[in-house]
FIVOTI-713046 format. One record per residue (C-alpha): x, y, z; residue number from 1. Coordinates in steps of 0.5 Angstrom, whole numbers, plus 2048, in hexadecimal, padded with zeros to 3 digits. Layout:
<recs>
[rec [X, Y, Z], NUM]
...
</recs>
This chain:
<recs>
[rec [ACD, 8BA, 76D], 1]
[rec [AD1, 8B6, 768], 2]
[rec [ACF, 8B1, 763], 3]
[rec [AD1, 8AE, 75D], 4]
[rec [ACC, 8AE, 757], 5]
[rec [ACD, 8A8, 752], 6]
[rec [ACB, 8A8, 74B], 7]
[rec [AC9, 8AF, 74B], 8]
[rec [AC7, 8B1, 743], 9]
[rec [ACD, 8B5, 742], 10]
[rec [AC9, 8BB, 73E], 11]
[rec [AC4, 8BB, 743], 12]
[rec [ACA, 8BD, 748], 13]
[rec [ACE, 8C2, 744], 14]
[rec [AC6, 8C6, 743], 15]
[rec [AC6, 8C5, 74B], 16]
[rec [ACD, 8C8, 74C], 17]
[rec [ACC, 8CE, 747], 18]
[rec [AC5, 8D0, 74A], 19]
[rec [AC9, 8D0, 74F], 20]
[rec [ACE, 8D4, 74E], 21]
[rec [AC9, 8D9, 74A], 22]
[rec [AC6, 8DA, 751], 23]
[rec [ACC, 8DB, 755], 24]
[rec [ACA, 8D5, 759], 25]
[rec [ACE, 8CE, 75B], 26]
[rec [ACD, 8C8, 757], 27]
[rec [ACA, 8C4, 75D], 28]
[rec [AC6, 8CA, 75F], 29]
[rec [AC3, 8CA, 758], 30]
[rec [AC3, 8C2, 758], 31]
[rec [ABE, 8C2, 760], 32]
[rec [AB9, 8C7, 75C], 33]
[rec [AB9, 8C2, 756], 34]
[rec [AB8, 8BD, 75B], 35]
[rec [AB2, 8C0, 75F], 36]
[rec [AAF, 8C3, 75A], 37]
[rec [AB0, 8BC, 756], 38]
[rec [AAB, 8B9, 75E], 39]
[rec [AA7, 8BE, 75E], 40]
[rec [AA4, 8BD, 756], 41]
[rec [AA3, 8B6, 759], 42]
[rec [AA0, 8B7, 75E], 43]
[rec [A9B, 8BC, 75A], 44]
[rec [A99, 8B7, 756], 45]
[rec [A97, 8B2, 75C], 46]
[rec [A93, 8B8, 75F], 47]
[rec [A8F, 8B9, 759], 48]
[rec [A8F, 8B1, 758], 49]
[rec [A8B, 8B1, 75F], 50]
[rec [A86, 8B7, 75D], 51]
[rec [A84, 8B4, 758], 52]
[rec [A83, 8AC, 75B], 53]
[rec [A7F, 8B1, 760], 54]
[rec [A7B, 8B4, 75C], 55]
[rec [A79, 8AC, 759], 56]
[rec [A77, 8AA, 75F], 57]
[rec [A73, 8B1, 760], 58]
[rec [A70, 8AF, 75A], 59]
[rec [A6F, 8A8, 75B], 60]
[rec [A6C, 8A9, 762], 61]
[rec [A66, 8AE, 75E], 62]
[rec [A65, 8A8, 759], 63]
[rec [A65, 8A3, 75F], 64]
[rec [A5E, 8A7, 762], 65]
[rec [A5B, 8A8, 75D], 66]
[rec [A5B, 8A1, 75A], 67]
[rec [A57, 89E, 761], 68]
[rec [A5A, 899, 766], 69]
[rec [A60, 896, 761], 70]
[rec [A67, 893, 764], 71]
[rec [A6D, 894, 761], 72]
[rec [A6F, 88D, 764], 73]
[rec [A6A, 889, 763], 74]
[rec [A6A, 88A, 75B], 75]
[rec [A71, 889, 75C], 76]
[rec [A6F, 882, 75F], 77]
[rec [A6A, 881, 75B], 78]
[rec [A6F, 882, 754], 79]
[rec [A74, 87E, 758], 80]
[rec [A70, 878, 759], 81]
[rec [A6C, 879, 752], 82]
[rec [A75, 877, 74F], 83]
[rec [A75, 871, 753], 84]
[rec [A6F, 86E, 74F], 85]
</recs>
């Protein structure tokens, strides 16, 4: 696949190119690892984003039994009227 890149950091380029080199590889071949690499550490940050909103709601859920019947709506409800008196 062929494509252009437009206001690319020049320095970042010329880094890319000579890591390149160094390692005997063509530039587009340095530039899809950067790119994939550049995915993968997104994507990452989401999975632990996600293990993290897993563990709250574990935890909340615990803090929900040992609190008796309580509704998490219905304080809402009940926050939401008390703003509109």
């Amino acid at each position: 696949m062929s494509i252009s890149i437009k206001d690319l950091d020049e320095n970042a380029y010329r880094n890319l190119k000579a890591e390149a080199v160094r390692h005997g590889m063509k530039v587009s071949d340095a530039a899809t690892e950067a790119f994939r690499e550049w995915v993968a550490s997104k994507r990452q940050s989401r999975v632990r984003d996600l293990d993290r909103m897993k563990a709250a709601a574990l935890d909340m859920d615990a803090l929900r039994g040992s609190c008796g019947k309580w509704s998490g709506s219905e304080e809402i409800r009940r926050w939401r009227d008390e703003r509109k008196l």
